[in-house]
PDB file of N, CA, C and O in Angstrom:
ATOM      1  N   UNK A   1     -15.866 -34.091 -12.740  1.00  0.00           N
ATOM      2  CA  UNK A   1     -15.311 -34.068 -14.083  1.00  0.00           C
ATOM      3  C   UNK A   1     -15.826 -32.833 -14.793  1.00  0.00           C
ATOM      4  O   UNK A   1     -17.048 -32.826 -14.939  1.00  0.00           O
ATOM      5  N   UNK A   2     -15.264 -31.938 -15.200  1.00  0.00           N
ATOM      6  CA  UNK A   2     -15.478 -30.555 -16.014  1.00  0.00           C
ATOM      7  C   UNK A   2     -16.020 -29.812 -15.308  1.00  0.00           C
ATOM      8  O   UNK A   2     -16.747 -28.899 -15.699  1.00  0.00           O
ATOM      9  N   UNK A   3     -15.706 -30.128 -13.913  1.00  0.00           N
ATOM     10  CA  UNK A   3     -16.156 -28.992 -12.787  1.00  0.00           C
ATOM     11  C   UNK A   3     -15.442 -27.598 -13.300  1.00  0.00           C
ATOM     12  O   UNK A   3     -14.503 -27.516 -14.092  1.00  0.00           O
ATOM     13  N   UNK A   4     -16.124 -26.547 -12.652  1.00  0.00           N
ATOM     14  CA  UNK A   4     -15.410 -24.943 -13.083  1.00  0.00           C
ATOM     15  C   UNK A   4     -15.693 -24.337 -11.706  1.00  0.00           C
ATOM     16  O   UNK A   4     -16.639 -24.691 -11.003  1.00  0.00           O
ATOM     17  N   UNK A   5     -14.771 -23.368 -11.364  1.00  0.00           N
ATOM     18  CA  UNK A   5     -15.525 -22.499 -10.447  1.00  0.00           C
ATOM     19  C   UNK A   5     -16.385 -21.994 -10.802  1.00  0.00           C
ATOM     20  O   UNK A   5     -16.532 -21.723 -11.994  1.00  0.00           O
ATOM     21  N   UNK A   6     -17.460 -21.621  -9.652  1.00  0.00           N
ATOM     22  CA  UNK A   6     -18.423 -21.036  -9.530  1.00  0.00           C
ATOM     23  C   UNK A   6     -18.009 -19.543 -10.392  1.00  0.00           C
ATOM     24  O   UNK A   6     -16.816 -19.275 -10.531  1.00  0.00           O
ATOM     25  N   UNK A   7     -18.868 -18.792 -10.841  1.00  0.00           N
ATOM     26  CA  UNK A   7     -19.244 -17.511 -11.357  1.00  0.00           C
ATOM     27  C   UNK A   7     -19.562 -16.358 -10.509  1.00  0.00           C
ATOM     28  O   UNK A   7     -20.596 -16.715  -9.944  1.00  0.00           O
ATOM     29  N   UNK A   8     -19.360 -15.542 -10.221  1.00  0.00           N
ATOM     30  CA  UNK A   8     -19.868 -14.525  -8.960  1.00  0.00           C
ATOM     31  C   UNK A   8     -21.463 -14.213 -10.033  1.00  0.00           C
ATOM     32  O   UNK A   8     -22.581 -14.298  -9.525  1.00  0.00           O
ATOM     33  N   UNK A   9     -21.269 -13.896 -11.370  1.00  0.00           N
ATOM     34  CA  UNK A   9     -22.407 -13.700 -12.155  1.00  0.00           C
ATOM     35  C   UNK A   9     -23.777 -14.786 -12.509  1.00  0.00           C
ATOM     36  O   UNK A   9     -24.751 -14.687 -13.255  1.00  0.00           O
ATOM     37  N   UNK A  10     -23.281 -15.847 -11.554  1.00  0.00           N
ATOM     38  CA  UNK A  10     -24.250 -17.302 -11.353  1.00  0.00           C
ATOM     39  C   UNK A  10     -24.887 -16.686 -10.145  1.00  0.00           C
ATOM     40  O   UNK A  10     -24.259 -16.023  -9.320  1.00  0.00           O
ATOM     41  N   UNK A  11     -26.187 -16.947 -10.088  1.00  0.00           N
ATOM     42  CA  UNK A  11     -27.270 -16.321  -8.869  1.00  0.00           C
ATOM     43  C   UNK A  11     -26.836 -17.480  -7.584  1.00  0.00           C
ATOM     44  O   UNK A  11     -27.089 -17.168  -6.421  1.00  0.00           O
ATOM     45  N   UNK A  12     -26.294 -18.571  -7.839  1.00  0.00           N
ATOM     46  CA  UNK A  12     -26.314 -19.337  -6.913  1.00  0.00           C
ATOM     47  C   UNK A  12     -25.154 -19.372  -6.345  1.00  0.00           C
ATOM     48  O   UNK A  12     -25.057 -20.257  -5.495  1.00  0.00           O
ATOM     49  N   UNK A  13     -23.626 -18.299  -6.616  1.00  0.00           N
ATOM     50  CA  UNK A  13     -23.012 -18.404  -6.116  1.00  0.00           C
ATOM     51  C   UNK A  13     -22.971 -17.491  -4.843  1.00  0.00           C
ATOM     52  O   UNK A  13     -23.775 -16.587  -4.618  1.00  0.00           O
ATOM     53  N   UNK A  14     -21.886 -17.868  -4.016  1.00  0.00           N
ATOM     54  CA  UNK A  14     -22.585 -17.168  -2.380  1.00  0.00           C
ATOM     55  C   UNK A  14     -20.998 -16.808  -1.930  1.00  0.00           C
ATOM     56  O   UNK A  14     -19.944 -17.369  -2.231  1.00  0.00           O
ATOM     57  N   UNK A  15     -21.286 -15.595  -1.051  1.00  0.00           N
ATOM     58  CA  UNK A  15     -20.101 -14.893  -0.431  1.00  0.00           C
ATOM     59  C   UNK A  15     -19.118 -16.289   0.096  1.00  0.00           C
ATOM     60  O   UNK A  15     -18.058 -16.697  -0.379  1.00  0.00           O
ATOM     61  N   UNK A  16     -19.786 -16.721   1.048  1.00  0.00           N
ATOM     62  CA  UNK A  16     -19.199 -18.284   1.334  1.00  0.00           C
ATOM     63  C   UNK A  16     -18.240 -18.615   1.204  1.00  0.00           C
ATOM     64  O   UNK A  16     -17.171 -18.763   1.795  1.00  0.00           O
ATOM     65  N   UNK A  17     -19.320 -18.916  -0.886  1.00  0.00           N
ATOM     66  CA  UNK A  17     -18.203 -19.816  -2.084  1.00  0.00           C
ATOM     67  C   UNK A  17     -16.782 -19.351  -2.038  1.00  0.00           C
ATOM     68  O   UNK A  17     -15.677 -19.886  -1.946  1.00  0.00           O
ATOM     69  N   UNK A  18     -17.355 -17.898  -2.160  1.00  0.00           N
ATOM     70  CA  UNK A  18     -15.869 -16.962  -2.525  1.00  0.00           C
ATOM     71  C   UNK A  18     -14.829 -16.664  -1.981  1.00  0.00           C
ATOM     72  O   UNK A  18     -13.865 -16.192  -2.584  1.00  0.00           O
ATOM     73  N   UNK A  19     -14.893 -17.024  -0.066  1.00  0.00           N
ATOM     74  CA  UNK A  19     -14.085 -16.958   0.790  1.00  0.00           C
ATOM     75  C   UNK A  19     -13.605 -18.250   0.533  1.00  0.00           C
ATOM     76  O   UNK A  19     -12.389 -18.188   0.351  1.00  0.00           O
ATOM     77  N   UNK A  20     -13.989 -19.269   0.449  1.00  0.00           N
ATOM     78  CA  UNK A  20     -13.430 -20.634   0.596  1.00  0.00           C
ATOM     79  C   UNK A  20     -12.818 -20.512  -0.578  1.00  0.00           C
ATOM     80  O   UNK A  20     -11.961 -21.395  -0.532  1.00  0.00           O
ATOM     81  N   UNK A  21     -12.726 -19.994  -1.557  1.00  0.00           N
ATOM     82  CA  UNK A  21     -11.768 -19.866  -2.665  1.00  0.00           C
ATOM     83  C   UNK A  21     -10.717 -19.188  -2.523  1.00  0.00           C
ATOM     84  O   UNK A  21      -9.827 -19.286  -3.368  1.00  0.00           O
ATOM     85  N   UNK A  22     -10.615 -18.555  -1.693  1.00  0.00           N
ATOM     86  CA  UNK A  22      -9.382 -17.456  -1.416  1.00  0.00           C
ATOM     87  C   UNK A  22      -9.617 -16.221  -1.791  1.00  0.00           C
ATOM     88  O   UNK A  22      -8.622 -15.503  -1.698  1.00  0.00           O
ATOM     89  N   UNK A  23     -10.882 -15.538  -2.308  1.00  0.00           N
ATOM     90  CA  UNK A  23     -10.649 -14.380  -2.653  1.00  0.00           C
ATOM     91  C   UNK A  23     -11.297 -13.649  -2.068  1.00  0.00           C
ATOM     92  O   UNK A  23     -12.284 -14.148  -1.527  1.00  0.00           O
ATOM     93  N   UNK A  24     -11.101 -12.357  -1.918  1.00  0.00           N
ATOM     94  CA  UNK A  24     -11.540 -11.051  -1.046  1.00  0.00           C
ATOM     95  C   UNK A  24     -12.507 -10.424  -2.342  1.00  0.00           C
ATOM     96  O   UNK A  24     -12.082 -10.375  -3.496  1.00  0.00           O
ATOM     97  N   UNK A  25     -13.847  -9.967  -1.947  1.00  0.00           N
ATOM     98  CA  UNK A  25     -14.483  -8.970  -2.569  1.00  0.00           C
ATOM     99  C   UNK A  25     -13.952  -7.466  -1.852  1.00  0.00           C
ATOM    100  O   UNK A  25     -13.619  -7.139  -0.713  1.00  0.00           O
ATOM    101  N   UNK A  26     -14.068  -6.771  -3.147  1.00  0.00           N
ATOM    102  CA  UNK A  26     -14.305  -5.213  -2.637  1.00  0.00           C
ATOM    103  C   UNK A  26     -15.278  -4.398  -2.898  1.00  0.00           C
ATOM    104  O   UNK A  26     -15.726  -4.171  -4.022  1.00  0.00           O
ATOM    105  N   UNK A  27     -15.749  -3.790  -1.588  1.00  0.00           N
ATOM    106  CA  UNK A  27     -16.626  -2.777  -2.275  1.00  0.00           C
ATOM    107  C   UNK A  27     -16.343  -1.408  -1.867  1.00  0.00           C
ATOM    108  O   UNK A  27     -15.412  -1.069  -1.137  1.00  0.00           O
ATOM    109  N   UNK A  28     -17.337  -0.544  -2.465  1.00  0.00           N
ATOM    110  CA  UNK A  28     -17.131   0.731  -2.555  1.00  0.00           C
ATOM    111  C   UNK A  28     -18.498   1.545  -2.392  1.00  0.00           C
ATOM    112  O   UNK A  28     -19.311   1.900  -3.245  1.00  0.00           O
ATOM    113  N   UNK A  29     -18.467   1.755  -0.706  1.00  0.00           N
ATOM    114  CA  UNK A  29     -19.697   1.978   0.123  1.00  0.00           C
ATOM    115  C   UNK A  29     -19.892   3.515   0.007  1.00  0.00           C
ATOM    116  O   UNK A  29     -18.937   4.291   0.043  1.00  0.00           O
ATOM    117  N   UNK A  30     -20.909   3.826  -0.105  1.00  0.00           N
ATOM    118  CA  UNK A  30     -21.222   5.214  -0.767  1.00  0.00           C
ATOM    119  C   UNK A  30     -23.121   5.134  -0.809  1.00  0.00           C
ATOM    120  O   UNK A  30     -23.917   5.294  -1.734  1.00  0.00           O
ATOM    121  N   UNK A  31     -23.313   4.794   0.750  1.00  0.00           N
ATOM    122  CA  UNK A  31     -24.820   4.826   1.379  1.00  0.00           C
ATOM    123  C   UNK A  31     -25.669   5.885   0.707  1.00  0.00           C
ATOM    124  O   UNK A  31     -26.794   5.501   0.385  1.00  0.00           O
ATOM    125  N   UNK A  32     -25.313   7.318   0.393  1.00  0.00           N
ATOM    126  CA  UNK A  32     -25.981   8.227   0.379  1.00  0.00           C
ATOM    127  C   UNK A  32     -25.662   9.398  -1.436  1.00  0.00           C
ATOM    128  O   UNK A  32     -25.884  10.587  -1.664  1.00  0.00           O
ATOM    129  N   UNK A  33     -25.101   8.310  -2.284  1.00  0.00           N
ATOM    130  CA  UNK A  33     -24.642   8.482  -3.364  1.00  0.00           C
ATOM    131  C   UNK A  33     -24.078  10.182  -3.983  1.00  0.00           C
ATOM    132  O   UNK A  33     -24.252  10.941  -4.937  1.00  0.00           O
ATOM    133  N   UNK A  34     -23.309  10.087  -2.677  1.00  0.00           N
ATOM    134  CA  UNK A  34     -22.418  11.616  -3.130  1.00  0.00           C
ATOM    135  C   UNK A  34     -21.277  11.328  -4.217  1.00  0.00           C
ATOM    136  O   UNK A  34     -20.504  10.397  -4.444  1.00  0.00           O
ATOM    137  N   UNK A  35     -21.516  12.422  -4.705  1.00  0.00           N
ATOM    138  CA  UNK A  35     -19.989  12.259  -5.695  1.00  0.00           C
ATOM    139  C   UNK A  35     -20.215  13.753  -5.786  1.00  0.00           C
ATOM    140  O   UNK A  35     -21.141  14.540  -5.589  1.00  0.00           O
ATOM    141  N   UNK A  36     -18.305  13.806  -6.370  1.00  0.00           N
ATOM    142  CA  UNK A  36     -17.743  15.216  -6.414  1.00  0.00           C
ATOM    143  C   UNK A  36     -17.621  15.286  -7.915  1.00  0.00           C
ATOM    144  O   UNK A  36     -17.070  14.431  -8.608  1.00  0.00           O
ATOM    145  N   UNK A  37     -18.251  16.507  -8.391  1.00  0.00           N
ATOM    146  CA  UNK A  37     -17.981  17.129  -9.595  1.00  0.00           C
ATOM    147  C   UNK A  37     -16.613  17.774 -10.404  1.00  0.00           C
ATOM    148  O   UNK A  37     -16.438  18.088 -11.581  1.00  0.00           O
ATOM    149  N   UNK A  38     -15.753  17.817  -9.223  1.00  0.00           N
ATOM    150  CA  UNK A  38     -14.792  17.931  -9.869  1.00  0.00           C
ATOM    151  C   UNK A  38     -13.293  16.944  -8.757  1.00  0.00           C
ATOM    152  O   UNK A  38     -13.545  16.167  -7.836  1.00  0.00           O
ATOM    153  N   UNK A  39     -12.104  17.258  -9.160  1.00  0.00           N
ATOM    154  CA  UNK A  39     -10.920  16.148  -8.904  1.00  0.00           C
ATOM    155  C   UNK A  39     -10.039  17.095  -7.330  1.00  0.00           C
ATOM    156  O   UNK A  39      -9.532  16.605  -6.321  1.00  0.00           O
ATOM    157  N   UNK A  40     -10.177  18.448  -7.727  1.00  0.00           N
ATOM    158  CA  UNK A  40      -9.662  19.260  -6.494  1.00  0.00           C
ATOM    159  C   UNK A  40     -10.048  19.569  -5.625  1.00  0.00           C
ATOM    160  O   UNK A  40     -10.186  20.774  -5.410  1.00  0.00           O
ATOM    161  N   UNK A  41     -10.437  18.541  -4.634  1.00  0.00           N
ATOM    162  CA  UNK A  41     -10.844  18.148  -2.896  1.00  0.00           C
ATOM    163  C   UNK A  41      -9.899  19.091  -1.993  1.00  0.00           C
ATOM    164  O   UNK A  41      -8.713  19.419  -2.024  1.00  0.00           O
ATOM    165  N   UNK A  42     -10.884  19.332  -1.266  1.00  0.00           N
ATOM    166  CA  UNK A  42     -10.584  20.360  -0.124  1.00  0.00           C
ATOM    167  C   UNK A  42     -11.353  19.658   1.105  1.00  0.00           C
ATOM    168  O   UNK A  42     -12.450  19.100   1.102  1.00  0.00           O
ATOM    169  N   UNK A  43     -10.092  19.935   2.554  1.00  0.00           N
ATOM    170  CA  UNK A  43     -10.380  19.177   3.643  1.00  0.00           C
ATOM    171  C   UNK A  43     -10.038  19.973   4.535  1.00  0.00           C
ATOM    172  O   UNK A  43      -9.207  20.857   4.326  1.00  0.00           O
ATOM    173  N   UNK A  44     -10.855  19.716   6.130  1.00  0.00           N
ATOM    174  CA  UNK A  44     -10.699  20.786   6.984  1.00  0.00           C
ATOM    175  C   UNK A  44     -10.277  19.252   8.443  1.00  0.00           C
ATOM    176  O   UNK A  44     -10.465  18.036   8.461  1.00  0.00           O
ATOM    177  N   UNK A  45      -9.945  19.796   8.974  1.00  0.00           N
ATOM    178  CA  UNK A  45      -9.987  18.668  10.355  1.00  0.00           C
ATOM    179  C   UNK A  45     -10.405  19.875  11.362  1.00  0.00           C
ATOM    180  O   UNK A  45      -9.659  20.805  11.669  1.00  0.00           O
ATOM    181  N   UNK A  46     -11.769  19.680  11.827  1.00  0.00           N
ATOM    182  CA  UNK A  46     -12.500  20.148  13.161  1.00  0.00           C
ATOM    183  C   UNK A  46     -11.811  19.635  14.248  1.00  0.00           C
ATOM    184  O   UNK A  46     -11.172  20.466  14.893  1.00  0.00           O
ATOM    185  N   UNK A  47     -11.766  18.282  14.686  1.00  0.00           N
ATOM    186  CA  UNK A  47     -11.386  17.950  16.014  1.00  0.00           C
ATOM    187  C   UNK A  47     -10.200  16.821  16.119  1.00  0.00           C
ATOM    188  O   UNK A  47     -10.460  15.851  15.407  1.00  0.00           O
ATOM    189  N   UNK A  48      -9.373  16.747  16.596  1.00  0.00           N
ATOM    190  CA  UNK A  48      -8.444  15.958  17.025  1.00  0.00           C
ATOM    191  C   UNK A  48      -8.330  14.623  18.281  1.00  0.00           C
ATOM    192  O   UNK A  48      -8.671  14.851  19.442  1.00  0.00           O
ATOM    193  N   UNK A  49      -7.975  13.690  17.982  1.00  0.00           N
ATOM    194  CA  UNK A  49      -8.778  12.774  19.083  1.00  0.00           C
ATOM    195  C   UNK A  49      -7.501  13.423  20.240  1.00  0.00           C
ATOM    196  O   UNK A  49      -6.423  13.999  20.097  1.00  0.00           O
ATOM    197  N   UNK A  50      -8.429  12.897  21.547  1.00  0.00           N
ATOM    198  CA  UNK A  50      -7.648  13.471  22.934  1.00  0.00           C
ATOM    199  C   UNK A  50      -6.205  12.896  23.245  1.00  0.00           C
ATOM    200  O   UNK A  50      -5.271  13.402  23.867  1.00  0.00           O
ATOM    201  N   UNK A  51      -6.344  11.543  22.543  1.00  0.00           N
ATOM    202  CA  UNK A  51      -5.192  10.348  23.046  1.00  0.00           C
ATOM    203  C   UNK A  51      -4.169  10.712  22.028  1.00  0.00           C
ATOM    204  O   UNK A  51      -3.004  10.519  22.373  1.00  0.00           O
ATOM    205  N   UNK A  52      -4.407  11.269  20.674  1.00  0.00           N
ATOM    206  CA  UNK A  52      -2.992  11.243  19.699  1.00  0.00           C
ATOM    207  C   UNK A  52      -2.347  12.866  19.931  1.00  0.00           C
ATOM    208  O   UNK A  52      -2.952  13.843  20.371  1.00  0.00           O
ATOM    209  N   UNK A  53      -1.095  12.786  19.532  1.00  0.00           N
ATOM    210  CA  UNK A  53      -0.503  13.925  19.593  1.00  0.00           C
ATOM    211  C   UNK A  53      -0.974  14.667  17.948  1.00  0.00           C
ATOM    212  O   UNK A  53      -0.950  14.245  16.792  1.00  0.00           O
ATOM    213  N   UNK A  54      -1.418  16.062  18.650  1.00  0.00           N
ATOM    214  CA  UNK A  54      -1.833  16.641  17.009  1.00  0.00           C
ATOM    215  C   UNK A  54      -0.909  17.055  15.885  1.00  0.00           C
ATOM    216  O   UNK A  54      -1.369  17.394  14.795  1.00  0.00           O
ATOM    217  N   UNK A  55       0.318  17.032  16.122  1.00  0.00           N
ATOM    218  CA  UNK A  55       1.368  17.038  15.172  1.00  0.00           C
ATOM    219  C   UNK A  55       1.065  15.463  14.336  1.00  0.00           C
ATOM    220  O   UNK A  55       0.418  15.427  13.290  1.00  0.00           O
ATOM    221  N   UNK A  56       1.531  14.463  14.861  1.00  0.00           N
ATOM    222  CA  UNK A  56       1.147  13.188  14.387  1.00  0.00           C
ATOM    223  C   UNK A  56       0.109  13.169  14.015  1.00  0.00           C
ATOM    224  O   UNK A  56       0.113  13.005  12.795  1.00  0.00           O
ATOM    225  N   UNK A  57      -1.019  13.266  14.485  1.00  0.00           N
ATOM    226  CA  UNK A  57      -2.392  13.106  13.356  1.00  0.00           C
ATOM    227  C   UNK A  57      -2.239  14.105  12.061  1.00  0.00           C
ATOM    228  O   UNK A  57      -2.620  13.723  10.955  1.00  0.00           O
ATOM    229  N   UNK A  58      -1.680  15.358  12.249  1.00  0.00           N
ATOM    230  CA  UNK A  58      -2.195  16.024  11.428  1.00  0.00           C
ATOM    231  C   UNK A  58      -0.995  15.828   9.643  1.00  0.00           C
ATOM    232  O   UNK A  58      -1.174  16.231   8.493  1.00  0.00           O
ATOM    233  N   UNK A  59       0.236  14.952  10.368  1.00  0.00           N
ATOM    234  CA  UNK A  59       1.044  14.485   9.243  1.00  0.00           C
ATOM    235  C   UNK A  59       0.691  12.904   8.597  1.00  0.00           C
ATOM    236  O   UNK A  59       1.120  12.402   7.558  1.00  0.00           O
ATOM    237  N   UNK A  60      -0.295  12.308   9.664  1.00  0.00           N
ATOM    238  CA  UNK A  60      -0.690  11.142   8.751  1.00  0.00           C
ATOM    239  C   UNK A  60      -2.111  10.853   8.322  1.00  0.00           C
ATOM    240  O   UNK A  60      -2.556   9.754   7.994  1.00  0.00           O
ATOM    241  N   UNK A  61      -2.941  12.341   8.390  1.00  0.00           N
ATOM    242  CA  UNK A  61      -4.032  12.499   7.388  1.00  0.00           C
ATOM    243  C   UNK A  61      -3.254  13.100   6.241  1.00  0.00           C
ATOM    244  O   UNK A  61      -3.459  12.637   5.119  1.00  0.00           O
ATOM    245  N   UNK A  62      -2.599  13.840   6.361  1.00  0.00           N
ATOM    246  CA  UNK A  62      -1.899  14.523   5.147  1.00  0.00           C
ATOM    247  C   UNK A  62      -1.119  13.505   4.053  1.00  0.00           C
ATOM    248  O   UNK A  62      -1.202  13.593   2.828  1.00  0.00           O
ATOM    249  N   UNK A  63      -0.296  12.460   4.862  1.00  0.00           N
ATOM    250  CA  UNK A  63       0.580  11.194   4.120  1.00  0.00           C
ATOM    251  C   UNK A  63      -0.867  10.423   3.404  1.00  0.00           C
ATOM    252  O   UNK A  63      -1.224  10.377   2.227  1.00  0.00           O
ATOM    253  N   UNK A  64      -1.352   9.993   4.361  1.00  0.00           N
ATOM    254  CA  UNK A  64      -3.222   9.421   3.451  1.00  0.00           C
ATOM    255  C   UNK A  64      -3.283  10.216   2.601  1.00  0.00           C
ATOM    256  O   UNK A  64      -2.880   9.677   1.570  1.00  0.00           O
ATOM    257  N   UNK A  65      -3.659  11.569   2.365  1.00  0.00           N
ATOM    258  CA  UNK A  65      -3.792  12.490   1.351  1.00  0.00           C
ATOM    259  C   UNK A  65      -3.184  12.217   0.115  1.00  0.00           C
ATOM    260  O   UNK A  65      -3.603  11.839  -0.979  1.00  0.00           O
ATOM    261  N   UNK A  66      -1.825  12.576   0.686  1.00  0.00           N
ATOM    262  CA  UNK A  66      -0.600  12.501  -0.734  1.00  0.00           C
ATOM    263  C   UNK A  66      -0.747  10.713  -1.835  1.00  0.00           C
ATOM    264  O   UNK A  66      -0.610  10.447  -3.029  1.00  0.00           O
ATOM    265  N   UNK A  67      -1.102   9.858  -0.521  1.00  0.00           N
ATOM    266  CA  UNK A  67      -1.155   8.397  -1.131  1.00  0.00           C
ATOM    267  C   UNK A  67      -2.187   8.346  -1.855  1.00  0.00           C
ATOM    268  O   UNK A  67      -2.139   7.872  -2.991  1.00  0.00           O
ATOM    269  N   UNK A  68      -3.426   8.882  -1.254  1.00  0.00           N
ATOM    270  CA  UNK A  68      -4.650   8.864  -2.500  1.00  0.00           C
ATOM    271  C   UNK A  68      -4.625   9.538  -3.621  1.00  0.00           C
ATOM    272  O   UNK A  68      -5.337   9.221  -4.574  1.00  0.00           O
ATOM    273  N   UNK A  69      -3.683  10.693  -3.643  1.00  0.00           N
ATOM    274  CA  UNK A  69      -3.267  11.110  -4.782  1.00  0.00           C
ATOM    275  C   UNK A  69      -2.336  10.879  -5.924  1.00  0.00           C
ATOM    276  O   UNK A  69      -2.388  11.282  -7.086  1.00  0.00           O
ATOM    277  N   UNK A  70      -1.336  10.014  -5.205  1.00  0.00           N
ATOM    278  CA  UNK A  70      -0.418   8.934  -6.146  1.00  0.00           C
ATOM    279  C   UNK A  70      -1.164   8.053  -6.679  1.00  0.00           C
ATOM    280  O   UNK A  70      -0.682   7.413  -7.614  1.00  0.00           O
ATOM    281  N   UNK A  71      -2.676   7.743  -6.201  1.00  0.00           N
ATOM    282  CA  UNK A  71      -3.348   6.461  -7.199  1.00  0.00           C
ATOM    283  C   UNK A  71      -4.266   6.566  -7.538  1.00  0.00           C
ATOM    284  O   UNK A  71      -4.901   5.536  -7.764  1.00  0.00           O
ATOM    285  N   UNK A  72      -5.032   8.173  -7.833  1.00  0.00           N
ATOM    286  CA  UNK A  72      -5.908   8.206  -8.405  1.00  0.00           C
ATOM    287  C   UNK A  72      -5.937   9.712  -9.161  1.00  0.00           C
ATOM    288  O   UNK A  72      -4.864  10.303  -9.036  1.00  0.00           O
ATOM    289  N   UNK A  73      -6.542  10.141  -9.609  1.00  0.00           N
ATOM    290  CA  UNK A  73      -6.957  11.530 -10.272  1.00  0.00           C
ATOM    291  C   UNK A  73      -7.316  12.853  -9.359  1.00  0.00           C
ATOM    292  O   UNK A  73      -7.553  13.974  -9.811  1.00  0.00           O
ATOM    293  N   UNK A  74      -7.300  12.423  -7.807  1.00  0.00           N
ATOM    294  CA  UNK A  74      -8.210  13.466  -6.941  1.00  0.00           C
ATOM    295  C   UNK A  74      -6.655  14.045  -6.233  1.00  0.00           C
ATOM    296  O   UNK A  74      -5.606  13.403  -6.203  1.00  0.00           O
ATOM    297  N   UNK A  75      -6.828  15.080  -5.835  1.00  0.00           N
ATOM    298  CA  UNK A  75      -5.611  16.310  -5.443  1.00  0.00           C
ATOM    299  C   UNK A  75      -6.289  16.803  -3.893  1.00  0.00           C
ATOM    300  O   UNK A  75      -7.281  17.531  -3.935  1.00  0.00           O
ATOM    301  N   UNK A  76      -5.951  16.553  -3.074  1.00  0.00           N
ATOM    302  CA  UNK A  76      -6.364  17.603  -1.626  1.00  0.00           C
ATOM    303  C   UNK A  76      -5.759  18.359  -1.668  1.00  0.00           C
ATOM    304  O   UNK A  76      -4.757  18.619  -2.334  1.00  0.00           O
ATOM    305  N   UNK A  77      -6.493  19.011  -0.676  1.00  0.00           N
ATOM    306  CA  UNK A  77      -5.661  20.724   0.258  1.00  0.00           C
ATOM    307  C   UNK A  77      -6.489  20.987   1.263  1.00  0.00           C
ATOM    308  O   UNK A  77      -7.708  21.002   1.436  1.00  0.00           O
ATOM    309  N   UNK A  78      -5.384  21.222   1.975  1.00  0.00           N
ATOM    310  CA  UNK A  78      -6.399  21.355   3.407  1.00  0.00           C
ATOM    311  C   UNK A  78      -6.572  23.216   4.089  1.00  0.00           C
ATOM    312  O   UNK A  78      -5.742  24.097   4.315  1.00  0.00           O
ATOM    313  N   UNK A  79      -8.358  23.119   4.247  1.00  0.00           N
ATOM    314  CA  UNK A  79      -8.399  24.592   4.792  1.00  0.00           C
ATOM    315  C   UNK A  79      -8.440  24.661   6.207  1.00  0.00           C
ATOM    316  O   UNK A  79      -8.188  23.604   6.787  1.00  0.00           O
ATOM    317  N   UNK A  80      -8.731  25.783   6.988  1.00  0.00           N
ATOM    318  CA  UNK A  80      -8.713  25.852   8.233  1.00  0.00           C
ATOM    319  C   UNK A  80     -10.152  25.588   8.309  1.00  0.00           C
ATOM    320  O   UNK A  80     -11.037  25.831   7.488  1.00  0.00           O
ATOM    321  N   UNK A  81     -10.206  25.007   9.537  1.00  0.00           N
ATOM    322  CA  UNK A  81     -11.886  24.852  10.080  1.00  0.00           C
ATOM    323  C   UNK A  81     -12.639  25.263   9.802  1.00  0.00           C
ATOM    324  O   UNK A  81     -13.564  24.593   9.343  1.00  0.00           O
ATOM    325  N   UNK A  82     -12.729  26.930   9.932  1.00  0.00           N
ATOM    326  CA  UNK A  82     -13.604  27.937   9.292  1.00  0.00           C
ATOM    327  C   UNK A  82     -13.960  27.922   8.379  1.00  0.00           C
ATOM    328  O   UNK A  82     -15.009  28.565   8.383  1.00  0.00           O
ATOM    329  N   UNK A  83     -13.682  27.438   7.151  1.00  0.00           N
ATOM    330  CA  UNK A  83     -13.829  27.407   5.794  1.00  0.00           C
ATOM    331  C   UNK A  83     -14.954  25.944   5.518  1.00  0.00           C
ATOM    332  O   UNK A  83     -15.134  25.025   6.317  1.00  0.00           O
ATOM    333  N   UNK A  84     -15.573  26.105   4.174  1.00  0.00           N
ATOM    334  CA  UNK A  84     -16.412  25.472   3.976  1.00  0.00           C
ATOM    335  C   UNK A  84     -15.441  24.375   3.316  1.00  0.00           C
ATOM    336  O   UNK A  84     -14.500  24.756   2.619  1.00  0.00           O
ATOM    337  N   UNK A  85     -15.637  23.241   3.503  1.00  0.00           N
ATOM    338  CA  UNK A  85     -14.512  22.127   2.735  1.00  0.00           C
ATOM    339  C   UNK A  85     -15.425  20.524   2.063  1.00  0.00           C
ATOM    340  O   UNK A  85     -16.489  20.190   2.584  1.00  0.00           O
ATOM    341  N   UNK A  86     -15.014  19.977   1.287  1.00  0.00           N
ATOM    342  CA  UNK A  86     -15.283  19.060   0.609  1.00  0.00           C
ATOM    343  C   UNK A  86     -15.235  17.868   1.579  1.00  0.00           C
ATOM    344  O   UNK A  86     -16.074  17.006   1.318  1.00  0.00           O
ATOM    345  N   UNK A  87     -14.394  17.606   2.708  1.00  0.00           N
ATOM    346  CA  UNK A  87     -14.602  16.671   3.326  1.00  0.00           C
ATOM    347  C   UNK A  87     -13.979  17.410   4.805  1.00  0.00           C
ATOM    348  O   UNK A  87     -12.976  18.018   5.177  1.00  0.00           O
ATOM    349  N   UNK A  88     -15.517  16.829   5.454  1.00  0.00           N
ATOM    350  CA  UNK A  88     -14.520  17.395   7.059  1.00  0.00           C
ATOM    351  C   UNK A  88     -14.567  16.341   7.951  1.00  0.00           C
ATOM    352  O   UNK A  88     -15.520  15.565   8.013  1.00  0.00           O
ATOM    353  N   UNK A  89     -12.939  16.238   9.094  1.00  0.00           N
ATOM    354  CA  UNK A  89     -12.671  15.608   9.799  1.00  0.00           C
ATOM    355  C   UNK A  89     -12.566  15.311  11.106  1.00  0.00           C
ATOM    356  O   UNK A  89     -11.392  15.227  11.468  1.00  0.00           O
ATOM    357  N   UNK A  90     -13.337  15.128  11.913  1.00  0.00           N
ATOM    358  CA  UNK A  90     -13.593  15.509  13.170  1.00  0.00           C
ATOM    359  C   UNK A  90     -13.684  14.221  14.554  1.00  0.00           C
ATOM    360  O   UNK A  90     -13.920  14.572  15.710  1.00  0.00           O
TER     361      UNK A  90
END
């Protein structure tokens, strides 16, 4: 009677609880607390795996690209290997 769900902000509630409720946590893993000072990201791809064709990889890191940029504030461009880049892919 006047039961409530649990609180994620209650110490006693537990990952558990929260699956058996139906809901998914998200997080946003960032081990080594980098962040970028500014929104115009630059990307290089070093190596290509052996098994995909490099045309295909190299149009659906780019489609990832364009999608992270439809939903947030950050813009890529990609340099050649040689170049020093904001995120490299290898």
């Amino acid at each position: 009677e006047g039961a409530t769900a649990p609180r994620e902000s209650d110490p006693s509630f537990t990952v558990a609880q929260d699956r058996r409720m139906g809901r998914r946590r998200c997080y946003a893993i960032n081990p080594l607390g980098y962040k970028w000072d500014h929104v115009n990201l630059t990307y290089k791809i070093v190596q290509f795996p052996s098994t995909l064709n490099k045309g295909d990889t190299e149009r659906a890191i780019a489609a990832a690209f364009r999608m992270w940029s439809e939903v947030s504030p950050l813009g890529f461009r990609r340099l050649p290997p040689a170049q020093p880049a904001d995120i490299t892919i290898g």
